[in-house]
C-alpha positions in Angstrom: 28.2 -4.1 -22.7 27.3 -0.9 -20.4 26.5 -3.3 -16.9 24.9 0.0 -15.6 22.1 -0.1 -18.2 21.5 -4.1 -17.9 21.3 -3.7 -14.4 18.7 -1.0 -14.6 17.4 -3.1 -17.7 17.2 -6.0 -15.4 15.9 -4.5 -12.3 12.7 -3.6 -14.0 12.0 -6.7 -15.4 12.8 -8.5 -11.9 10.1 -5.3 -10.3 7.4 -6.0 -13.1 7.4 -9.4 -13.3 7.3 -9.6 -17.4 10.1 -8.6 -19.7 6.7 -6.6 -21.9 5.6 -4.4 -18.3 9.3 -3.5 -18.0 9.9 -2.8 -22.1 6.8 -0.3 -21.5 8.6 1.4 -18.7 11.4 2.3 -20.4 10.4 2.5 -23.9 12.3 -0.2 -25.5 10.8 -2.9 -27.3 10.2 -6.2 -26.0 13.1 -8.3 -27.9 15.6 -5.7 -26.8 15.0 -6.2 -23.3 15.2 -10.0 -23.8 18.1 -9.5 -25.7 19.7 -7.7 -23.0 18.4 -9.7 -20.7 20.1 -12.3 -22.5 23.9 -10.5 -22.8 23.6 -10.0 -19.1 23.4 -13.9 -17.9 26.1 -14.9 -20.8 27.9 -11.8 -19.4 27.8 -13.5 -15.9 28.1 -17.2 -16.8 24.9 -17.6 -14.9 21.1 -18.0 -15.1 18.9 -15.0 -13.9 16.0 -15.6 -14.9 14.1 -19.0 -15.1 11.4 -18.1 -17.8 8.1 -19.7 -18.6 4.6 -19.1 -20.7 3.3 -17.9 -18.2 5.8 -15.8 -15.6 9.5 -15.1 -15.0 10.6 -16.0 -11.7 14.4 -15.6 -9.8 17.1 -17.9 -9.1 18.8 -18.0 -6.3 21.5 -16.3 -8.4 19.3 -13.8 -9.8 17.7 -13.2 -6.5 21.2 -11.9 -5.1 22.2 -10.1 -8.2 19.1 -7.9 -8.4 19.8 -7.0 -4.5 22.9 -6.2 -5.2 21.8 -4.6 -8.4 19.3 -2.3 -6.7 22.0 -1.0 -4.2 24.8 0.1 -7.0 22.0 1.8 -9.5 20.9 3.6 -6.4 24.8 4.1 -5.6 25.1 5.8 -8.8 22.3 7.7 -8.8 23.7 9.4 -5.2 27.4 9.6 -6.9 25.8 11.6 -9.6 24.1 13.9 -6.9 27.4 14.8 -5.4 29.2 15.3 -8.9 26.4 17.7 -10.0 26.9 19.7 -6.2 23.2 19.1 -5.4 21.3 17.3 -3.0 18.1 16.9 -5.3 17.5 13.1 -5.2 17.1 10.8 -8.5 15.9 7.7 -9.5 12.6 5.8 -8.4 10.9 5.0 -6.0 8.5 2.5 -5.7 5.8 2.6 -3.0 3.0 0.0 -2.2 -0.2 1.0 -0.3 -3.6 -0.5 0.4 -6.4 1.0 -1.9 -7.9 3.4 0.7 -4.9 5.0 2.5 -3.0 5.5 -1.2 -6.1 6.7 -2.7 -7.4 9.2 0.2 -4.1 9.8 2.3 -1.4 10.2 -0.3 -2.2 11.8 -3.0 -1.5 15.4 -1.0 1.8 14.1 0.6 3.0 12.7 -2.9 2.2 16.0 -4.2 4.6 17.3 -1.3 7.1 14.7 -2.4 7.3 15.9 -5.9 7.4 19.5 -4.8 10.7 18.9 -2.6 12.1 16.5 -5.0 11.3 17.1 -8.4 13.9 15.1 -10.0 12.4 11.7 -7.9 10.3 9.9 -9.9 7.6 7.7 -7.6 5.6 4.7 -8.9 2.8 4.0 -6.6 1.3 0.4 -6.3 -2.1 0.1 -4.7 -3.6 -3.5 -3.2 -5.0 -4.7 0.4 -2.4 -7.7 0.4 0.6 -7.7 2.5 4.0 -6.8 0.5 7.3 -8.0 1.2 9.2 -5.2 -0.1 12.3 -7.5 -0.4 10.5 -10.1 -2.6 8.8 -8.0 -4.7 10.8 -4.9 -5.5 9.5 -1.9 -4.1 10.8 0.4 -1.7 8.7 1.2 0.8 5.6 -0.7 1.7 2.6 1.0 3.7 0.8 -1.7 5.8 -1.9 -2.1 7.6 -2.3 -4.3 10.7 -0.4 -7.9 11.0 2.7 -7.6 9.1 3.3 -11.1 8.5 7.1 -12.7 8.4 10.1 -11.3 6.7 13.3 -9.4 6.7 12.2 -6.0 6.6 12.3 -2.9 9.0 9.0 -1.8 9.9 8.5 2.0 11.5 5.0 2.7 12.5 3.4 5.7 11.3 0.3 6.1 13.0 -3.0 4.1 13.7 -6.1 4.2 11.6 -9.4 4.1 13.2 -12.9 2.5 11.8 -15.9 3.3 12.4 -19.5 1.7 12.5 -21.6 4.0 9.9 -25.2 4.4 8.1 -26.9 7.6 6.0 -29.2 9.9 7.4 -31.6 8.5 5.4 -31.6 4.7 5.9 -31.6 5.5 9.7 -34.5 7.6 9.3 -36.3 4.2 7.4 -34.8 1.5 9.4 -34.3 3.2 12.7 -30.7 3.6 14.9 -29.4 0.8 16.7 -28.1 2.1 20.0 -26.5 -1.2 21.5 -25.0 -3.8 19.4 -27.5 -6.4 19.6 -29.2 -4.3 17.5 -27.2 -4.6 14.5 -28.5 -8.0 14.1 -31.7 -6.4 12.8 -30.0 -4.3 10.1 -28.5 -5.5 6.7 -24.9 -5.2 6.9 -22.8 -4.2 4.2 -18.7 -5.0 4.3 -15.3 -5.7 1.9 -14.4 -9.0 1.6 -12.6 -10.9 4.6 -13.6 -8.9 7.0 -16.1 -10.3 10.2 -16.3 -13.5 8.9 -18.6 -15.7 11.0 -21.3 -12.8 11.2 -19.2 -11.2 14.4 -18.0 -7.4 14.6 -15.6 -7.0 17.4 -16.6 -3.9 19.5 -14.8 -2.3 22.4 -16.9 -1.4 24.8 -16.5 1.7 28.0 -15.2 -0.7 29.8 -12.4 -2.0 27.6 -14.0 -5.5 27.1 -14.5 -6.6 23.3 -17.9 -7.7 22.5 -18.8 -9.9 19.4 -21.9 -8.5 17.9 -23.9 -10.5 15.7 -24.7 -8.7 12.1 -25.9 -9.9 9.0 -24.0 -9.8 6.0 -26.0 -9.1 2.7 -23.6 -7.8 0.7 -20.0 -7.9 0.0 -17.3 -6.3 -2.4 -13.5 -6.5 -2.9 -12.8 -2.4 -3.0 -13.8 0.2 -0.1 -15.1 2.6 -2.8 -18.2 0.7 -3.9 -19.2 -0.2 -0.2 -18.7 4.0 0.5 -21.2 4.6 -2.2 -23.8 2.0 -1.4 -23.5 3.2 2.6 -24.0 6.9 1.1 -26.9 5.9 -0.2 -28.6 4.0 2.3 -28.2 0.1 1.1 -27.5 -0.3 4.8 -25.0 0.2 7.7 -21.2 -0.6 7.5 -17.5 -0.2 8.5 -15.2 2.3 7.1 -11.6 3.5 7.5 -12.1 7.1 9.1 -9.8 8.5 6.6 -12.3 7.7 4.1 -15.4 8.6 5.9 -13.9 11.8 8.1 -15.4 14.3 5.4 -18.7 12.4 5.6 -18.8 12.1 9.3 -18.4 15.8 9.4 -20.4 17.0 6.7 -23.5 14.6 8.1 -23.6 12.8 5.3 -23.4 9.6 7.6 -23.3 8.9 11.1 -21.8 7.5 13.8 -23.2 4.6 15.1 -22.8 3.3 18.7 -20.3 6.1 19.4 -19.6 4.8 23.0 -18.2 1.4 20.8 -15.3 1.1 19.1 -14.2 -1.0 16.1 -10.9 -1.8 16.8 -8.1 -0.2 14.2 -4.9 -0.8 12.8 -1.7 0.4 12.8 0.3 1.4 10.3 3.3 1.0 9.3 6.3 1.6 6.9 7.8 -1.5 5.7 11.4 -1.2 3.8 14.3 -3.4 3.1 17.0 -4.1 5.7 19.7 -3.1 3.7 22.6 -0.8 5.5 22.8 1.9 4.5 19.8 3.3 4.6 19.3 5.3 1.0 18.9 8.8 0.8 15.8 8.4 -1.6 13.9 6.1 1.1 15.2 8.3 4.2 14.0 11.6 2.7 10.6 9.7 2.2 10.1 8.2 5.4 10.8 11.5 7.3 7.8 13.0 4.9 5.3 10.6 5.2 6.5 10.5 9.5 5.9 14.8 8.9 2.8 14.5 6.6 0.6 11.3 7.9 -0.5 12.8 11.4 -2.1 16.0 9.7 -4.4 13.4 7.3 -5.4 10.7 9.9 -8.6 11.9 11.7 
């Protein structure tokens, strides 16, 4: 049995989370990863893998074996950069990002990535939930405010602003609220989880954070439709000020209670703490640590 291949076989499956997601990224068919799969745990005398109808979870085994997996397939890969007299890195690298920094921030600096290191392939997983990069195989995870509990290095990166905004136009029907009691009077759009209670937090000039009272008419799970509705006057709202910045200066929305601020978050680069450090996830922090501060407003 080539161990390299089942490892890499193996690894996948463990990073997808279904034996048919991982036949699909590497072109095999289902039964063959199984049966590799398979090979692997009678080649190690142990259970990997405890399987069900409905997902494939780790043992406690398999949970040590795909760490330990992850660190001698990216060994390899840096062996075969040496042997080759290059220092063009290989493999894949798996990054996790909220929906509005990975679909308005990084598509230019993974475009830089793949112009350094065209040999890199990069899989990028988008969702507003926190990731453990340890527990769910990838390896770097952009974050965004609290970073829960885990044993993971986190590096911050920056800070990302938000902003109170409306159109021209639904300002022009409904009038501008200058201090925040007057956002009360206005139909508030927002995504999902954020100022429960009917409260936005606002700094104020003096430091102090103020809980206005607003009313929520409208909710949605994804930044994109809230943009939209906002650029067409459904109402006023919060955004990201990487996803409004071209807006804001194009005066197709506007700042509302500029001397106010919605508190932000920071963010940060979350990646296993595993010694050393590989070359692959070193080259791409020091990009994204280069890159981030020219595309946050």
């Amino acid at each position: 049995m080539d161990l390299l291949v089942a490892m890499r076989v193996y690894v996948r499956v463990v990073e997808r989370g279904s034996m048919s997601a991982a036949a699909r990224d590497l072109g095999m068919g289902q039964p063959a990863v199984s049966e590799r799969i398979d090979r692997l745990e009678q080649y190690l005398g142990a259970r990997l893998l405890t399987r069900n109808t409905r997902k494939l979870s780790l043992t406690d085994v398999g949970a040590a074996f795909y760490e330990r997996s992850k660190q001698v397939l990216e060994s390899a890969d840096d062996a075969l950069t040496v042997v080759n007299g290059d220092q063009s890195l290989r493999g894949t690298l798996r990054i996790a990002a909220p929906h509005g920094i990975g679909e308005v921030m990084l598509p230019s600096i993974l475009l830089q990535m793949r112009k350094q290191h065209p040999l890199l392939k990069i899989e990028l997983i988008l969702n507003d939930r926190i990731v453990d990069p340890v527990t769910e195989g990838v390896d770097i995870s952009l974050r965004l405010g609290d970073l829960g509990e885990g044993s993971f290095i986190a590096r911050k990166l920056g800070h990302v602003g938000r902003v109170p905004v409306a159109s021209p136009d639904y300002l022009a029907l409904h009038g501008t609220p200058t201090k925040p009691e007057d956002l009360a009077d206005h139909a508030f759009l927002r995504v999902s989880g954020l100022f429960n209670g009917g409260r936005l937090p606002l700094i104020g000039p003096d430091r102090q954070i103020e809980l206005a009272a607003i009313d929520i008419v409208l909710s949605t799970s994804h930044w994109r439709p809230l943009h939209r509705l906002l650029l067409d006057g459904a109402g006023i709202g919060v955004l990201q000020e990487p996803v409004c910045a071209e807006d804001l200066a194009g005066g197709r929305l506007i700042r509302l209670l500029p001397e106010f601020t919605v508190p932000g978050f920071d963010l940060h680069a979350l990646y296993a703490a595993i010694r050393p450090v590989s070359p692959r996830i070193r080259a791409v922090l020091s990009l994204l640590e280069e890159q981030l501060p020219s595309v946050l407003p």
